[in-house]
C-alpha positions as CSV (number, residue, x, y, z in Angstrom):
1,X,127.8,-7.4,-28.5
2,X,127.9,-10.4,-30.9
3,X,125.9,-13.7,-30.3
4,X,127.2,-16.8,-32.0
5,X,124.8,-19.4,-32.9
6,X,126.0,-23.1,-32.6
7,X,125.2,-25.1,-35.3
8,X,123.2,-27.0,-33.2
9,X,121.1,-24.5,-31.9
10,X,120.8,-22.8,-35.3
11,X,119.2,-26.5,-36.5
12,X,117.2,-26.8,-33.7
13,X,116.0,-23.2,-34.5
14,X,115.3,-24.1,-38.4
15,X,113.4,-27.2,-37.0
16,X,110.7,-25.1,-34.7
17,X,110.4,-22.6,-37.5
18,X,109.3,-25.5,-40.2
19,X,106.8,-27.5,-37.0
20,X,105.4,-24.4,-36.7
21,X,104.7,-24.4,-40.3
22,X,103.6,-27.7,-40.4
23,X,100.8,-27.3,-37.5
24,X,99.8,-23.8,-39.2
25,X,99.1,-25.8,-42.3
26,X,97.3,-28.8,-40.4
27,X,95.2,-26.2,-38.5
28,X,94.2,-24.8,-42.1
29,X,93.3,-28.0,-43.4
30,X,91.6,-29.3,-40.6
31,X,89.8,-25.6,-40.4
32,X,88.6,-25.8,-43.8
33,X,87.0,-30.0,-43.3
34,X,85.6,-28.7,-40.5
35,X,83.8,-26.0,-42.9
36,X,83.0,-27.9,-45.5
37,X,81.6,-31.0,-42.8
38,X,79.7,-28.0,-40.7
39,X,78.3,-26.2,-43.5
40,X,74.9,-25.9,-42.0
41,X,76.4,-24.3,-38.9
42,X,79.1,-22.4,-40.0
43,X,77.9,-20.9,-43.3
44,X,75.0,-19.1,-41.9
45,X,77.7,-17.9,-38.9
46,X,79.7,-16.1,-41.3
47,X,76.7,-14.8,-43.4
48,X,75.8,-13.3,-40.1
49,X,79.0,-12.0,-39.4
50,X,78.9,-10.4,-43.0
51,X,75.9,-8.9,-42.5
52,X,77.2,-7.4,-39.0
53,X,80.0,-6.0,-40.7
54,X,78.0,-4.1,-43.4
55,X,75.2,-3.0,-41.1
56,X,77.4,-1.7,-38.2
57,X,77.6,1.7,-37.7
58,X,74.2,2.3,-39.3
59,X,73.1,0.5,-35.6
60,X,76.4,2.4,-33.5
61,X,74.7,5.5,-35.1
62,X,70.9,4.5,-34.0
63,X,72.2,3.6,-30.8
64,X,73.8,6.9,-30.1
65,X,70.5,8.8,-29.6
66,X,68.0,5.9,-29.5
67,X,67.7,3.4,-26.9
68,X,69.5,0.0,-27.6
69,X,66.6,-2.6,-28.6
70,X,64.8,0.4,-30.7
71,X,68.1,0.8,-32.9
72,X,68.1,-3.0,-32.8
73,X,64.7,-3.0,-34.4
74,X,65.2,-0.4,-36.6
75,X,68.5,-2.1,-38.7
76,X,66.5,-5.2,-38.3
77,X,63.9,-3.6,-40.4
78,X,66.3,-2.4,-42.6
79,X,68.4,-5.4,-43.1
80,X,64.9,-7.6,-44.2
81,X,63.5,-4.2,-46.4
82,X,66.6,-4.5,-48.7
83,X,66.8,-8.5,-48.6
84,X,63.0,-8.5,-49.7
85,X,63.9,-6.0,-52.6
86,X,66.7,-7.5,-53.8
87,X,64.7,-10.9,-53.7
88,X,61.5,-9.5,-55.1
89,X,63.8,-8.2,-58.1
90,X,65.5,-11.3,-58.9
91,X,62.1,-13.6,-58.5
92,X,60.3,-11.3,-60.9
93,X,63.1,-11.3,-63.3
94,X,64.2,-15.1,-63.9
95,X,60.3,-15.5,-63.4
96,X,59.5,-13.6,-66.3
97,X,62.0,-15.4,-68.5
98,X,62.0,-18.8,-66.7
99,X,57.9,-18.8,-67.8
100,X,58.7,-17.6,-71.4
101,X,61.2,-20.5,-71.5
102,X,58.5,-23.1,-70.5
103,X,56.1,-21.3,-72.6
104,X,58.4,-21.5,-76.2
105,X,60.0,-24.9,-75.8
106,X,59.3,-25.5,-78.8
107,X,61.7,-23.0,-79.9
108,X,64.5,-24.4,-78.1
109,X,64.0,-28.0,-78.9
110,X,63.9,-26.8,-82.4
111,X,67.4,-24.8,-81.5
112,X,68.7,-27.9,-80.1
113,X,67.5,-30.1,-82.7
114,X,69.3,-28.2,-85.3
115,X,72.4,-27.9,-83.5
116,X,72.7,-31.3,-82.9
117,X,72.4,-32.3,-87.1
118,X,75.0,-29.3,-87.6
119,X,77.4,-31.4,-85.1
120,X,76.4,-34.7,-86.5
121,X,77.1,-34.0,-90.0
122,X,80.9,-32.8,-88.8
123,X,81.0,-35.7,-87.3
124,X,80.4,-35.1,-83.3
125,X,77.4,-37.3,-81.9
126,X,75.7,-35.8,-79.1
127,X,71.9,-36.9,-79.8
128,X,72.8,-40.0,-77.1
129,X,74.6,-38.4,-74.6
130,X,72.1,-36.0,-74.2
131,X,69.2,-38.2,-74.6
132,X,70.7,-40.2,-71.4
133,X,71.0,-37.4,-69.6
134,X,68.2,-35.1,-70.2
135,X,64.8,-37.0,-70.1
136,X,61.7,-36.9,-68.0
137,X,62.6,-38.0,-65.3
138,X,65.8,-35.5,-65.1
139,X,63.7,-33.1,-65.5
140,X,61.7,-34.3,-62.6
141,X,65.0,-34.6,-60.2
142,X,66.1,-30.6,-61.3
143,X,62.7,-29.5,-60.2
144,X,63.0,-31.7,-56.6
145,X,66.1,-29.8,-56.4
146,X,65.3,-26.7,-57.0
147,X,62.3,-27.3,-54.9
148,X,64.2,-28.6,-51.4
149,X,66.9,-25.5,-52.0
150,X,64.0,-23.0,-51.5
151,X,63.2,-25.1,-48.5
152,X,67.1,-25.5,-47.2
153,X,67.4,-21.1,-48.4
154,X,64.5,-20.4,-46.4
155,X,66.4,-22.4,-43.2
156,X,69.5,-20.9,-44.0
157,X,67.8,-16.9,-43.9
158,X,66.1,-17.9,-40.8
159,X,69.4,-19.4,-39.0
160,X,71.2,-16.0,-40.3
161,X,68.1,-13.7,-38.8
162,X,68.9,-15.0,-35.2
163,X,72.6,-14.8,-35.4
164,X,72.2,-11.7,-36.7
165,X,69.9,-10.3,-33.9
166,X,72.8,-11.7,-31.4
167,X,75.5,-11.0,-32.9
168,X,74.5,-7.2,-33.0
169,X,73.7,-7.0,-29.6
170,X,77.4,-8.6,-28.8
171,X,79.7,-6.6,-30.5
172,X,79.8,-4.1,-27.8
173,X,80.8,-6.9,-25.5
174,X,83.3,-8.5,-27.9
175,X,85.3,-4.7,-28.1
176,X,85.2,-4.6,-24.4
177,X,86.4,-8.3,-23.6
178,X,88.9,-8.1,-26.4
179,X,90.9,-5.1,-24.9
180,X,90.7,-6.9,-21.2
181,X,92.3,-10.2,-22.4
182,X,95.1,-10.6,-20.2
183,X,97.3,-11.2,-24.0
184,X,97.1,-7.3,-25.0
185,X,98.7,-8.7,-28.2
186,X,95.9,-10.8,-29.1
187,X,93.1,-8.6,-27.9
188,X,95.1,-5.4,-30.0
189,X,94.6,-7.8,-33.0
190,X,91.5,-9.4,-32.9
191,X,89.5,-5.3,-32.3
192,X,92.1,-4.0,-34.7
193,X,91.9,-6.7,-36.8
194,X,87.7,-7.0,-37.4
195,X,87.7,-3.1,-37.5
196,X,89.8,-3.4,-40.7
197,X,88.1,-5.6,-42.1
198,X,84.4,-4.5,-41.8
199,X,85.5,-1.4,-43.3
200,X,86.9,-3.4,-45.8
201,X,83.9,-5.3,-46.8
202,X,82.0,-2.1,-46.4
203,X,83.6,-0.6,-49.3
204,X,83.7,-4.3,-51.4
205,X,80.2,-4.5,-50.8
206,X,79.5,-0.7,-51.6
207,X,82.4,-1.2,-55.1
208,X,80.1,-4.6,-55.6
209,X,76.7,-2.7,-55.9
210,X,77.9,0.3,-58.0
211,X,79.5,-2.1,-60.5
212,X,76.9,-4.8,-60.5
213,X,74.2,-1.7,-61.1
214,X,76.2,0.2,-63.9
215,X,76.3,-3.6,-65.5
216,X,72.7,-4.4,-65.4
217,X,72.3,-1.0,-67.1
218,X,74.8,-1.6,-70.2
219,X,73.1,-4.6,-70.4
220,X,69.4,-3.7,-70.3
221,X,70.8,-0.5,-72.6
222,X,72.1,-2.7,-75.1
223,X,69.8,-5.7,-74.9
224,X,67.1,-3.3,-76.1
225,X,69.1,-1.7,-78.8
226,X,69.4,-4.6,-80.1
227,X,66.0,-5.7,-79.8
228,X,66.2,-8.7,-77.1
229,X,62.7,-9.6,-75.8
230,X,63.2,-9.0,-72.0
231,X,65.8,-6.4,-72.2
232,X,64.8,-4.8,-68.2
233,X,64.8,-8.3,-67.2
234,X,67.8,-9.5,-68.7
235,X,69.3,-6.1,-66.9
236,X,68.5,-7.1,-63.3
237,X,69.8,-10.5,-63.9
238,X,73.1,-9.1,-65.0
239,X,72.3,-7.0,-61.7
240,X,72.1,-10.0,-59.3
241,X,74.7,-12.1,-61.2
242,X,77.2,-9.4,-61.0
243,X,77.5,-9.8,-56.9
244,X,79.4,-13.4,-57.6
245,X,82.6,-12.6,-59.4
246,X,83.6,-14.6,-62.7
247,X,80.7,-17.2,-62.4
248,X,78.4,-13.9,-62.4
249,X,79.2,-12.5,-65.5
250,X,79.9,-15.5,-67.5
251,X,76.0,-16.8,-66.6
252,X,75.1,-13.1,-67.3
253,X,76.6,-13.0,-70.8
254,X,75.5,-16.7,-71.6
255,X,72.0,-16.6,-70.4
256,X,71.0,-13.2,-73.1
257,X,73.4,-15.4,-75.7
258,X,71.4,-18.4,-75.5
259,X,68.0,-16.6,-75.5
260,X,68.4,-14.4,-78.1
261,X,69.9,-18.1,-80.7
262,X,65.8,-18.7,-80.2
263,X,64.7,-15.2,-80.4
264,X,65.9,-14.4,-83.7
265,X,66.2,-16.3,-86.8
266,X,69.7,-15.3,-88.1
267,X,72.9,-15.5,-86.3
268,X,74.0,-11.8,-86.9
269,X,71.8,-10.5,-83.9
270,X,73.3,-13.0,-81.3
271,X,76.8,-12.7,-82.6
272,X,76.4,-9.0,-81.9
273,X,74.6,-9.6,-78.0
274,X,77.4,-12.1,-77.7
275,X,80.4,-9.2,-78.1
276,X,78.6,-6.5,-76.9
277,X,77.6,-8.2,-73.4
278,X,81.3,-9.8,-73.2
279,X,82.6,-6.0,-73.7
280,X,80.0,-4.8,-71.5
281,X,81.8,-7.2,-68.5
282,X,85.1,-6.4,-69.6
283,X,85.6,-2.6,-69.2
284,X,83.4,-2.8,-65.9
285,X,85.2,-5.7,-64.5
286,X,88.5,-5.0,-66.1
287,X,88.8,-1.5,-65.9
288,X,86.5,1.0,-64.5
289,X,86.1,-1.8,-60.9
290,X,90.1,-1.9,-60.4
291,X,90.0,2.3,-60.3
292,X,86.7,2.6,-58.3
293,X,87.9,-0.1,-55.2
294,X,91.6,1.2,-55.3
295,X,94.6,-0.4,-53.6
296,X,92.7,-1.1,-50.6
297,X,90.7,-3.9,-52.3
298,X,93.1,-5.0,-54.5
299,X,93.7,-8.6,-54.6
300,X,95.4,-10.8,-57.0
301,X,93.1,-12.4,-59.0
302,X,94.1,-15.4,-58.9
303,X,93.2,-15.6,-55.7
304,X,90.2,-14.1,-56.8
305,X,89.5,-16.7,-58.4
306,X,90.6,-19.6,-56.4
307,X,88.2,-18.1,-53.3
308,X,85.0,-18.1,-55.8
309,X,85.6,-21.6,-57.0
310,X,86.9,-23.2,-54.0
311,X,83.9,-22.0,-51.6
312,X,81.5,-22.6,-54.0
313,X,82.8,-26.1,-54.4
314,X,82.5,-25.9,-50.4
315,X,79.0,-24.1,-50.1
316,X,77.7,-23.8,-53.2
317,X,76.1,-20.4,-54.9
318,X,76.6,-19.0,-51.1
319,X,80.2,-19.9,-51.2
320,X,80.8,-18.5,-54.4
321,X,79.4,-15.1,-53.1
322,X,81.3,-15.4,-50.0
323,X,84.7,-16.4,-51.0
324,X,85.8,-13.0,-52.1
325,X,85.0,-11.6,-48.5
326,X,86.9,-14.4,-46.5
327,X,90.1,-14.3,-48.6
328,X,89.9,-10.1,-47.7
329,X,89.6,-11.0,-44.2
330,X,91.8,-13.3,-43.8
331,X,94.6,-10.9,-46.2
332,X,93.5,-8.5,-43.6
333,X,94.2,-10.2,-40.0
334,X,97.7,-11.5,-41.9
335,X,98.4,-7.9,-42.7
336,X,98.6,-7.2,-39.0
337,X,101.7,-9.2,-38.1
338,X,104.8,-9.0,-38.7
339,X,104.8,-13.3,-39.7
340,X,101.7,-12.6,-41.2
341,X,102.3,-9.9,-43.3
342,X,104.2,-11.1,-46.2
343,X,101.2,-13.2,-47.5
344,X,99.6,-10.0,-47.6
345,X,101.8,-8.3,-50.0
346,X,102.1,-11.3,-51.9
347,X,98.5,-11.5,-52.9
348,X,97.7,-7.7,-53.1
349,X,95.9,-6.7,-50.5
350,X,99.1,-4.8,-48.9
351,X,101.6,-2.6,-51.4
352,X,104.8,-3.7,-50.9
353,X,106.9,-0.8,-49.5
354,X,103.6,0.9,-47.9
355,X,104.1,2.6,-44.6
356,X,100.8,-0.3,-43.2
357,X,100.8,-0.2,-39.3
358,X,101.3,-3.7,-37.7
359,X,101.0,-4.5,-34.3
360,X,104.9,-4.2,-33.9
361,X,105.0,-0.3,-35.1
């Protein structure tokens, strides 16, 4: 049987389907304000949340022959082992340089000194604008920064700790609740939905690591071939760098450059770090990380690189960690529904054509 659509109703039709657009792009803007406004209650939520998703089924898998608050304690202990590594490693390293920095600033002001003449005598005055900028009491402001960050990253790790503990002993709950929901629809999606994507951001995180250690590697390998000062340093950098896409690699490639132009006395040896740390990042982030995450991670890189600047601009160094995470999750949950799931393909994270299951299969 045919249905004929007056023109009427078919304009009325067109004119919920574009309100409904409208108030899905409000909600998004207002969701993001409220972010950016909340950033000391909401950033440490989704760190948490993160953290839940990576640590899961080590604690399902405690909990299965232990009883629940042991397995509790247990991931705990895991969960501040491997933060206290990772932050041991990357104290010791940009220690070590950051005091042979302070200890040969003579080299650099001599470095910067005779960059600035070279620039002057083609013409380009810096000597001012740098001389207004960088000065005593600069220097005095960048280390009251860096100062009340320790202080506001030691908040932050504590705020994460509890929600962490909670959220782990909720998840259970949140399963459970979620398939009551008296909208099967909604609970179907929301278990479905964060299943996804903490396997997801398992394997991103587990993709992350492997990259981010064959990198600091490569780059400890070739710092000391070709004689950089610092070379197992400079390779855990490159290590802890690596976890932040595009801003990572660029610092981790600039950094070696810039030491090694008041290292050695000719420009040979740092035109040679410069290419071999900048083909170092490109056949590990370029070709051998697209073939290791496969299509399941595979996200347009534009978007890529939209989500590292955008939260960063939002959250800072945190953001630009997280922002790679939250676009998967959110590719993921859109992948779900049949309204949803074009965004999906668009950006990458669901082949076009696949045989996906939605919600309406």
């Amino acid at each position: 049987m045919c249905v004929r659509v007056s023109g009427r109703e078919g304009a009325n039709l067109m004119t919920d389907r574009y309100s409904n657009v409208a108030l899905i792009i409000v909600a998004v803007i207002l969701t993001l304000a409220a972010a950016a406004t909340a950033q000391t209650v909401v950033a440490p939520l989704v760190a948490a949340l993160f953290i839940i998703a990576i640590i899961w089924p080590l604690q399902a898998w405690l909990e299965n022959s232990l009883p629940r608050y042991l397995a509790l304690a247990l991931n705990i202990i895991v969960i501040v082992v491997v933060f206290a590594v990772f932050g041991s490693l990357a104290a010791w390293a940009f220690g070590r340089v950051g005091r042979w920095i302070v200890a040969e600033a003579g080299r650099f002001q001599d470095l910067y000194a005779q960059l600035t003449a070279w620039l002057e005598s083609h013409g380009i005055a810096i000597a001012g604008t740098w001389a207004e900028h960088f000065n005593a009491s600069w220097l005095l402001r960048a280390v009251q920064g860096v100062t009340s960050r320790l202080n506001s990253t030691v908040s932050f790790c504590l705020i994460v700790f509890v929600y962490v503990v909670l959220g782990l002993l909720e998840v259970r709950d949140f399963e459970r609740k979620s398939h009551g929901l008296s909208n099967r629809e909604l609970g179907q999606l929301l278990v479905q939905g964060a299943t996804q994507t903490a396997a997801k951001l398992r394997r991103y995180m587990l993709v992350r690591t492997q990259m981010s250690v064959a990198t600091g590697l490569l780059v400890w390998a070739f710092a000391r071939l070709v004689g950089l000062q610092f070379a197992a340093e400079w390779g855990v950098i490159a290590f802890v760098l690596n976890y932040i896409p595009f801003i990572g690699p660029f610092l981790a490639t600039t950094f070696p450059t810039l030491f090694a132009s008041a290292q050695f006395e000719t420009w040979q040896p740092v035109l040679a770090l410069f290419i071999g740390l900048n083909l170092v990042q490109f056949v590990v982030g370029s070709y051998i990380e697209p073939r290791v995450a496969g299509a399941a991670l595979s996200i347009s890189p534009s978007l890529i690189l939209l989500s590292v600047f955008f939260w960063a601009y939002l959250w800072g160094a945190f953001g630009a960690f997280i922002g790679v995470p939250i676009s998967i999750a959110v590719l993921t949950f859109c992948s779900l529904h049949p309204s949803s799931r074009w965004l999906a393909e668009l950006l990458g994270s669901v082949p076009s054509g696949s045989t996906h299951q939605t919600l309406s299969d």
